[in-house]
N, C-alpha and C positions, 0 to 999 in steps of 0.2 A: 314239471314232473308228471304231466297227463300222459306219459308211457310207461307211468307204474298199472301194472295190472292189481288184481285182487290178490296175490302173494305176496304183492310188496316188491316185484322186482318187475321190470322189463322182459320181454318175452326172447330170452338172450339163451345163449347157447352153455352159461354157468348155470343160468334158473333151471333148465332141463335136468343138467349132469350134477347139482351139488348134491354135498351132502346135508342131509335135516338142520335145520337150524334148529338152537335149543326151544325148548317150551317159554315165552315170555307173554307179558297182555298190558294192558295199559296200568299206569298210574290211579290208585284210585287213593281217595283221602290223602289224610296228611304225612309224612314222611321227612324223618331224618339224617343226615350222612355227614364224615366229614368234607366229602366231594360231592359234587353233581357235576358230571359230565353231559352234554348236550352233543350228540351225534353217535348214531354205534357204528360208526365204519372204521377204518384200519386205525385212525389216532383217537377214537373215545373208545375202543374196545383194548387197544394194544395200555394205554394210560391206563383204564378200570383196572385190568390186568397185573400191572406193575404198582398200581397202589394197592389188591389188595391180596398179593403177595408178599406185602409188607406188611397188612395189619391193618390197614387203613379202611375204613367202611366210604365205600362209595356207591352213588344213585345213575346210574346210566341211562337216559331217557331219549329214545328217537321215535321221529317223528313218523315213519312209516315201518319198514323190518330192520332188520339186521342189515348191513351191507347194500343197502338199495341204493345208493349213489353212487361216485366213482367208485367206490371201494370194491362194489361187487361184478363189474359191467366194463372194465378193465381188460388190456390184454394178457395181464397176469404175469409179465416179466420182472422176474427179480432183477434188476441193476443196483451193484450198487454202489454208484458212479453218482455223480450231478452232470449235467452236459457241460456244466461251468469248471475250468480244469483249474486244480489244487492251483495252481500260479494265482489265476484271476481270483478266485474266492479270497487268498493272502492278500491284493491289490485290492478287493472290494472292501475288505473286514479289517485290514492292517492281520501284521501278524500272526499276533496272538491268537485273537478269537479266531483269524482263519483257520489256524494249525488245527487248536482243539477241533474248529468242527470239519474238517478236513479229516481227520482222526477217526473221530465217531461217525461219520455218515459213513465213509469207505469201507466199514467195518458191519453194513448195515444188512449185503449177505449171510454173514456170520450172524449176526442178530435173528433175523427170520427164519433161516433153517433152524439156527438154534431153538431158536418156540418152537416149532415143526416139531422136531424131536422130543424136545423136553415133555411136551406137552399131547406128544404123541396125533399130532392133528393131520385126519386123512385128508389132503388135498393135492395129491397125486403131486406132489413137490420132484422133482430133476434138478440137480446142478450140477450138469453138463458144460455152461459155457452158452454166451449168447456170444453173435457174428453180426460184426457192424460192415457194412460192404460201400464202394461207392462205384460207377461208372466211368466218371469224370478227372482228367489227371487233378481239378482245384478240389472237387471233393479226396481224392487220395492222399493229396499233400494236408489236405488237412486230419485224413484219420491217422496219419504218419504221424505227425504231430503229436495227436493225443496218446496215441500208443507209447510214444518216448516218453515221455512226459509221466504216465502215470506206469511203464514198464520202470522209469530210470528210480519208483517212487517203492516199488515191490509189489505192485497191483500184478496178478496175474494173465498176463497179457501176452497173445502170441499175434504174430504177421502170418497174414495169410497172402500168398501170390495167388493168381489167377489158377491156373492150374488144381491148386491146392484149396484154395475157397469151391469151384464148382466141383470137385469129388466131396468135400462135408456138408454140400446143402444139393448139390444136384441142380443148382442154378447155374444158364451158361453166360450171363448179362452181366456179369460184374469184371470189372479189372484186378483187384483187389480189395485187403480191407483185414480185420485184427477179428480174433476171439478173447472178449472176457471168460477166461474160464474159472471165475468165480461167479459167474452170473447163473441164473437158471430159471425155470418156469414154475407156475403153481396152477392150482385152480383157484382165482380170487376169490369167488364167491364161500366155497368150502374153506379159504384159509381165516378168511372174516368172522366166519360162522364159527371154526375149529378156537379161533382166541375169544371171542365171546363165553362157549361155553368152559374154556378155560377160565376165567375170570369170573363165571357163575360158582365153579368149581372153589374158587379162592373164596366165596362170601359177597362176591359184588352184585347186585341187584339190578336187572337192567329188565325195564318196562319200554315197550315198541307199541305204534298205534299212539306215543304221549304226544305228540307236537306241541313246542313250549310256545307260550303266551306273551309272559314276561316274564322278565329276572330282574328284580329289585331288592339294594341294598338296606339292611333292616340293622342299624349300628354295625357290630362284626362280623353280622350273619349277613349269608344272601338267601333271597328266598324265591323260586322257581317257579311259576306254575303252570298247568297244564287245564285242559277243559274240564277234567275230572279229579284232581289232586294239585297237590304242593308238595314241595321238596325244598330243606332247610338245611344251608352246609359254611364252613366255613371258606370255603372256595368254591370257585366256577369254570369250568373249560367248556368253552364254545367250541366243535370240534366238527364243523360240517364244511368247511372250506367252501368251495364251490355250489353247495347247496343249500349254505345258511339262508333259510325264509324267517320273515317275516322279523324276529327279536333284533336282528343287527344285519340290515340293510347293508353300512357302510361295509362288510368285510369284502363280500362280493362287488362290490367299488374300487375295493386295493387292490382287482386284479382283472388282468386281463382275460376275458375266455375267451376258451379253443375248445371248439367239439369236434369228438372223433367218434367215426364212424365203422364199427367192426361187422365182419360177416363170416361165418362158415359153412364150409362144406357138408356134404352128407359124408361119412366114410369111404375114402380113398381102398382102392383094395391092395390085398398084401404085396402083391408086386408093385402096385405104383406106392405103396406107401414106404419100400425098400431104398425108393430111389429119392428121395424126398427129403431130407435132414434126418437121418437113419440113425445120426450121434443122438439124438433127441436136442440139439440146440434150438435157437431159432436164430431166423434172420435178417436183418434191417439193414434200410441204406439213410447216406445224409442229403437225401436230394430235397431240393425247396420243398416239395412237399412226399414227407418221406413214410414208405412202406416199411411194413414190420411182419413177418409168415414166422407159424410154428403153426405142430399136427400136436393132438389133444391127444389125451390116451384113447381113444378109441380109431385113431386113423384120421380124424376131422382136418385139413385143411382152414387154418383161418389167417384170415391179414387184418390190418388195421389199416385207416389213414385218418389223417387230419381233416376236420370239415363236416357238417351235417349231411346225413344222408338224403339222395332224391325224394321230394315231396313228391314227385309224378314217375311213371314207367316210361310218361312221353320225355325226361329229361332223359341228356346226353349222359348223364352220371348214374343212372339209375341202375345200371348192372358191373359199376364202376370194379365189385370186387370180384366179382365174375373172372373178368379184364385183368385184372391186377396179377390173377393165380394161372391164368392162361397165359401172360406176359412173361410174369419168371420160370415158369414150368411149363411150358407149351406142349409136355410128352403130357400132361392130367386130360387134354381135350377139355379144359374150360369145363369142372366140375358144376355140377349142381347143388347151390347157396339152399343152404337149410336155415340158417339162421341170419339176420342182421337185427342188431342194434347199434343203439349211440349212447354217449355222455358229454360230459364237460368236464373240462378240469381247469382249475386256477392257474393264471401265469403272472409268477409276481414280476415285477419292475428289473430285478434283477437276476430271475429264476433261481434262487434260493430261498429256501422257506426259511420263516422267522415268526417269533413270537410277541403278540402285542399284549400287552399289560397296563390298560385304563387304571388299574387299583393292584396293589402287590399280590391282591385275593383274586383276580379276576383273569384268564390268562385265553386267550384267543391265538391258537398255530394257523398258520395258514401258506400257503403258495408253494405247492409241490413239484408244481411245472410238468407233471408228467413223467415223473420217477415217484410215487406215492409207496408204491408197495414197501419199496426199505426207507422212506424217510420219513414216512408218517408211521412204521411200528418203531424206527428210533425216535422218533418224537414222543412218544407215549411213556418210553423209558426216562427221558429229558424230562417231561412234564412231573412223573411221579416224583423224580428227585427236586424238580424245584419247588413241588410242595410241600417237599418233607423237609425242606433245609437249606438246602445248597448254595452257596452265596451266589450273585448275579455273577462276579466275577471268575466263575468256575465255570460257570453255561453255557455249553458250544455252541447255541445260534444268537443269531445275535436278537436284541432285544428292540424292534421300533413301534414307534406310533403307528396309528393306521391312517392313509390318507389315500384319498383317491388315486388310484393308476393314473398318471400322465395321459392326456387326448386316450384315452380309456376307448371313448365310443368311434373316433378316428380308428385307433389302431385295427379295434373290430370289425367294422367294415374294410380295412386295409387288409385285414387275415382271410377276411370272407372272400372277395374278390382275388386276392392273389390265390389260395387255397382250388378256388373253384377253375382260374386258370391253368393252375399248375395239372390239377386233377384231369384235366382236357388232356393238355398235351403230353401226361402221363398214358395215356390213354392210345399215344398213336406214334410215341416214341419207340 
């Protein structure tokens, strides 16, 4: 975390353009709730949120701001898809459980905008439709695939031909490829902040600057503490995925990380920003290591890719997004990068997120895989209900132990080095 600055967030191009985060300070003395949530990014602030707009008193306690982890440092695309298609999740989960959370996560756009609105939060939300593209006829035959697949299911989904993909994004590199047009963009940082102070608004209490110590169970109580206070609840959501330090080591074990590295532009001017994704979508492809572009409200140019960014100016990757926006839009003349940052995100075993539960009181989400924004705020909505009741047998994800990612520290170096390759010959393709 040593690229958090003194605001609590990384020097990213959401920390410049958000809006205010509410007024919060640390933990001081002792304190009571029925919940204590451990992380405020999209699943301990969307969860505070949904318990206590029910009634429920809960303690919201992170370790640095609001959203300072993936939640806020994200490319901010609402999908809300899993990359795992409705078939495979049925095969992984059987049935049943698959259906249900086949159900609720597809529904996960409807969910996010829904707070959007309801709750009136400015984070410059579009839903336009996100554009998955590919090059390749093996990557086409596979987005053909999932377009049938989750068209044949009533997902919102169109085919794009060539032709007709490069007049919606102004990209000429692509063969084809589909628009979600249930998809759409947001500001992460603003939409994390905007459910926070939603959930202030409900009664929830959330102290930032607390980084927990320990959580230790006291008969039916747990009890939390932090350097300056205690917090005393009948349940616990660990709720930092990828960021959990120091209280529970092993989460960050059940998964594999991937860090990605995003950059943007200064503002594009009005005629090149006319020519650019003008629908306001964005655009991604499924190459081994795959790019994702959409313009900010203000005209900005930004891409993502997988991978840490160059420790040096003397590496080959050092201006890698530079490349990337002069690649797919060669008419920008290779804009000038205002901003780069990175993060990490969780990759579970099976890139579905799932809920681990050491005690019925104790409840750990985790492994997003890189679709966070709609499954960590339906996660929040999942959590509040299984605190409040809900039998296990109702609950769309599925429920496992936590155990270490398989060759965990293999695959990471396997991600690093393939990544780093790919990123080259991305680079001259």
């Amino acid at each position: 975390m040593n690229d958090i600055g003194e605001s609590g967030q990384p020097p990213s191009l959401w920390a410049a353009t958000a809006t205010p985060a509410p007024p919060t300070g640390p933990l001081d003395g002792a304190a009571d709730a029925d919940v204590v949530v451990v992380g405020a990014g999209l699943t301990g602030c969307s969860t505070a949120l949904h318990l206590a707009e029910r009634g429920t008193s809960v303690i919201l306690l992170e370790a640095h701001e609001i959203g300072s982890g993936a939640s806020g440092r994200n490319m901010g695309l609402v999908n809300p898809h899993f990359r795992v298609l409705p078939t495979q999740v049925s095969a992984l989960l059987g049935e049943e459980l698959g259906g249900r959370m086949n159900a609720v996560f597809a529904a996960g756009g409807d969910t996010v905008f829904g707070l959007i609105k309801r709750h009136e939060i400015s984070c410059d939300a579009v839903r336009t439709g996100n554009i998955e593209a590919s090059f390749t006829k093996r990557g086409l035959a596979e987005l053909r695939a999932t377009h049938d697949e989750r068209l044949s299911l009533g997902a919102p989904f169109q085919w794009l031909e060539r032709n007709t993909l490069a007049e919606m994004t102004g990209c000429e590199r692509y063969a084809g490829g589909y628009i979600d047009r249930g998809a759409g963009g947001i500001q992460p940082l603003s939409y994390v902040r905007g459910l926070a102070r939603a959930a202030l608004g409900k009664g929830a209490r959330i102290h930032t600057r607390s980084a927990v110590n320990t959580i230790a169970k006291l008969g039916d109580l747990w009890r939390v503490t932090t350097d300056r206070g205690q917090a005393t609840a009948r349940h616990v959501v660990v709720a930092a995925d990828a960021y959990t330090e120091g209280v529970m080591p092993e989460i960050r074990a059940a998964m594999v990380p991937m860090w990605t590295h995003i950059g943007a532009s200064e503002p594009l001017s009005p005629n090149l920003r006319r020519t650019i994704m003008p629908g306001g979508q964005s655009l991604g492809d499924n190459a081994t290591v795959p790019r994702y572009y959409r313009i900010d409200r203000d005209g900005r140019l930004v891409v993502v890719t997988l991978g840490r960014a160059a420790r040096s100016v003397l590496s080959p990757l050092s201006d890698w997004d530079r490349k990337a926006m002069s690649w797919a839009f060669p008419h920008t003349g290779a804009p000038k990068i205002v901003y780069r940052w990175q993060g990490v995100l969780g990759i579970s075993p099976n890139h579905l997120p799932f809920v681990h539960e050491p005690e019925p009181s104790f409840h750990v989400p985790l492994g997003y895989s890189g679709r966070g924004i709609t499954s960590a705020t339906v996660m929040g909505k999942i959590l509040a209900d299984r605190i409040l009741g809900q039998p296990s047998g109702e609950c769309p994800v599925p429920l496992f132990p936590l155990a270490p990612a398989p060759y965990r520290l293999l695959h990471g170096l396997y991600f690093r080095a393939a990544l780093y390759a790919g990123r080259l010959v991305s680079m001259v393709r």
